[in-house]
Structure formats: C-alpha cells, structure tokens
C-alpha positions as CSV (number, residue, x, y, z in Angstrom):
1,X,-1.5,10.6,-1.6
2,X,-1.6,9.4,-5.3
3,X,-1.2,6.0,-3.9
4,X,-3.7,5.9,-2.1
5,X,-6.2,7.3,-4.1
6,X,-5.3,5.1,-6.8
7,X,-5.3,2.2,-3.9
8,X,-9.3,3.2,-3.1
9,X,-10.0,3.2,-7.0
10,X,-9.1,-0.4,-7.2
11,X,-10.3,-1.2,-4.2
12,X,-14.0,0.5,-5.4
13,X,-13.4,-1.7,-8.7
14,X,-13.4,-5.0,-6.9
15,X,-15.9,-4.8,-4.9
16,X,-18.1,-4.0,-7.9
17,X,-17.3,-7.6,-9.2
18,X,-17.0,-9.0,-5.9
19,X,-20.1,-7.4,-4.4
20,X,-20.2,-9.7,-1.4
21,X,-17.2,-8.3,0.2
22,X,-17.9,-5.5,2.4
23,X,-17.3,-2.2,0.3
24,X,-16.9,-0.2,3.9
25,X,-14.3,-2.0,5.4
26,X,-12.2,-2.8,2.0
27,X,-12.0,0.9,1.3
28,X,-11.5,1.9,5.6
29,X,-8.0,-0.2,4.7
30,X,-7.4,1.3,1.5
31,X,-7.8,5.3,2.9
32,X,-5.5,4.4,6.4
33,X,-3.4,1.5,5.5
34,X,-0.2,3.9,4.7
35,X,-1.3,6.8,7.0
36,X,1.6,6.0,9.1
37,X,3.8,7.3,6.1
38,X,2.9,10.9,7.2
39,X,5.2,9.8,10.5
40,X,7.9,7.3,8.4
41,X,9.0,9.9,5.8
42,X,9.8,13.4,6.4
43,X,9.6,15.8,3.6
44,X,11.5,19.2,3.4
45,X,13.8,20.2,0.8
46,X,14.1,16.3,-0.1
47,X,12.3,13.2,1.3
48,X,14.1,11.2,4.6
49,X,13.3,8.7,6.7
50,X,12.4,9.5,10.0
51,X,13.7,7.5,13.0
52,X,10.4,6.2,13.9
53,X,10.1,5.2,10.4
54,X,12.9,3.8,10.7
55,X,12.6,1.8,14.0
56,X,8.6,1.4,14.2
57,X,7.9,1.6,10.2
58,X,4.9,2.9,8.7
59,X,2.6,-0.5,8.9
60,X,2.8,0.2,12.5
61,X,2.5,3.7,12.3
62,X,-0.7,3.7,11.0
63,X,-2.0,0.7,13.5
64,X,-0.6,3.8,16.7
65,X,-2.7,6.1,15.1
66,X,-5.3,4.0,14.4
67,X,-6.1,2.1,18.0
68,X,-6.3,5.5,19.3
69,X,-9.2,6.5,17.5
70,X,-11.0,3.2,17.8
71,X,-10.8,3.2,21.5
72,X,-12.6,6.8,21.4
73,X,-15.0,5.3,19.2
74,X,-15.7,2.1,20.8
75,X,-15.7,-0.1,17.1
76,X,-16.7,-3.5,17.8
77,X,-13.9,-5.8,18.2
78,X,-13.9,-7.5,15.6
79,X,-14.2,-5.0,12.6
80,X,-10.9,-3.4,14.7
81,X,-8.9,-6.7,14.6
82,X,-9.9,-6.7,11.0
83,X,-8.9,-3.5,10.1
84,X,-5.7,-3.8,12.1
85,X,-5.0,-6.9,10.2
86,X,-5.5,-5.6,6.7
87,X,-2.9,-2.7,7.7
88,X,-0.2,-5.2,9.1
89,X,-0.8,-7.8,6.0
90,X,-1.0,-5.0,3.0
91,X,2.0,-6.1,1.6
92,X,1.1,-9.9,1.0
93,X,3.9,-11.6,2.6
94,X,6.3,-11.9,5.3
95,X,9.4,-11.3,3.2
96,X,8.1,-8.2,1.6
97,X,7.5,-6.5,5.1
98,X,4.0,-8.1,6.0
99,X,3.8,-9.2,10.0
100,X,0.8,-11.3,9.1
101,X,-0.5,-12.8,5.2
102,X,-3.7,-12.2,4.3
103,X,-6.7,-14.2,5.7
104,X,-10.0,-12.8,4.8
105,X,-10.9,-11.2,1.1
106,X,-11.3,-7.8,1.9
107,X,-7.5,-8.4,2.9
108,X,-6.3,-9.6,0.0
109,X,-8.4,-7.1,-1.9
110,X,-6.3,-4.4,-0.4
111,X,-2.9,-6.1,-0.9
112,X,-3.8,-6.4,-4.6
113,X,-4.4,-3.5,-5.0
114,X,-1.7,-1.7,-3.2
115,X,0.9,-3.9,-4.8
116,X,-1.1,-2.8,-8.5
117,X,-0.8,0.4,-8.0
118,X,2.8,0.1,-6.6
119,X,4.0,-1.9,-9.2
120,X,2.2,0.0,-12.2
121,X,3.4,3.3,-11.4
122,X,7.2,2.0,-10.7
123,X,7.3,0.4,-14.2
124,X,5.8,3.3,-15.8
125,X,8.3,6.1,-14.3
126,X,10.9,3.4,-14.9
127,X,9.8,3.5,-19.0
128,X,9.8,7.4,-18.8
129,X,12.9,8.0,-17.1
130,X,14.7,5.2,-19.5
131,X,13.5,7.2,-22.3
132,X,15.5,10.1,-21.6
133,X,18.5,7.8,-21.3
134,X,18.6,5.5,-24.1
135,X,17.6,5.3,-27.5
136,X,17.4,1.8,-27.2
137,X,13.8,-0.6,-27.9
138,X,15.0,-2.2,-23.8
139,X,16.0,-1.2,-20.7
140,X,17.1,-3.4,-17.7
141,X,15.2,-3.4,-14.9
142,X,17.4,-4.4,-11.6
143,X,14.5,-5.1,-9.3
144,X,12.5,-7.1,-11.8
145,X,15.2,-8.4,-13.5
146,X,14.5,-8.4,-17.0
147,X,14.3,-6.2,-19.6
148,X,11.5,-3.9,-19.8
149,X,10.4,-2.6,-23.5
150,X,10.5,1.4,-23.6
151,X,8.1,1.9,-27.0
C-alpha cells in the first residue's frame, strides 16, 4: 500500500509540471496498476507467492479485475485500452516484466514513478539494514552492482 501511495504522489507531482497530461487517467493507473498483488502474494505468518501469482502474475492480475468492472461500467474504449496498457507497460521494458513499453505520457508517467518509488525505497532499506552490519563508509550492492555509501 506504501507503494502505491507513494506511486499516486509522484504521479500528482508530474502532472503539476506536465499539466497537459490528463491528471484522471495518470493517477486511475497509479491507484490499480498493482492491485493484482492482493491476488500474487499471500500474507500470513510470512509473505508467499500464490500460484496465480505465480502463473498469471500480478500485471495480469490487475487487468482480470480490472476488465470486469469496465464492462459493468461501459468506459469508452479507448480510455480502457489505455488504462489496460499503462498496467501491462508499468515496468518500462520487456526484460523487466513489461508485456508492452510505454507509448503515451501518462504511461510513462506511471512507469517513472513506480520504478522511483521502487528504486528509492530498496536503496534506502538497503543503507539501513547495512548499517547494522558494518561499520564500514560502503556497502556492496548485488543488484546494482556497486558500492553504495552508508553515511
């Protein structure tokens, strides 16, 4: 839920310097575009994947529940194609688990900001949790591969 809040805060920011991109649909993709996470990971005692997370993933998730209340509401088409479209492309590109890229701003507002936010709050757990383990100025990071300063 933090991510996605913080998602819709960025989101909110860059529409105020961008005010020609449509505020209503940027932040529609911002609020649903990890619903389907509420279906991909289950939470008990610790966090698991579920099998449909595991098999359908939560891009698609969120695009099931989605479609079903567009239908009921009868959206026009193409404000639902662009919706669906800024869920399947939130993570930018193919390799990092996108089906489509990015083709309209209000898309690529939204994979900015989810990979921000994403990105931000890994680094910044990463700096905290390294804390407690070294006394050293440098920690190395495996995913980003470099070190990452801890002061």
């Amino acid at each position: 839920m933090q991510h996605t809040i913080e998602v819709a805060e960025i989101c909110e920011l860059l529409c105020k310097q961008n005010p020609e991109m449509d505020r209503d649909l940027l932040l529609t993709g911002a609020l649903i575009h990890d619903l389907g996470k509420l279906i991909e990971i289950h939470v008990g005692v610790r966090a698991r994947g579920t099998l449909e997370g595991q098999f359908i993933g939560h891009s698609i998730e969120s695009i099931i529940w989605y479609a079903k209340y567009m239908e009921e509401l009868n959206f026009p088409n193409l404000l639902r194609i662009k919706i669906i479209h800024m869920i399947l492309s939130h993570h930018g590109k193919l390799e990092f688990g996108a089906t489509k890229e990015p083709m309209f701003p209000e898309a690529f507002a939204l994979h900015s900001a989810d990979a921000a936010s994403a990105m931000v709050s890994e680094i910044v757990s990463y700096v905290e949790e390294s804390k407690l383990e070294t006394n050293n100025d440098t920690n190395y990071h495996r995913n980003y591969k470099r070190n990452i300063l801890l002061k």
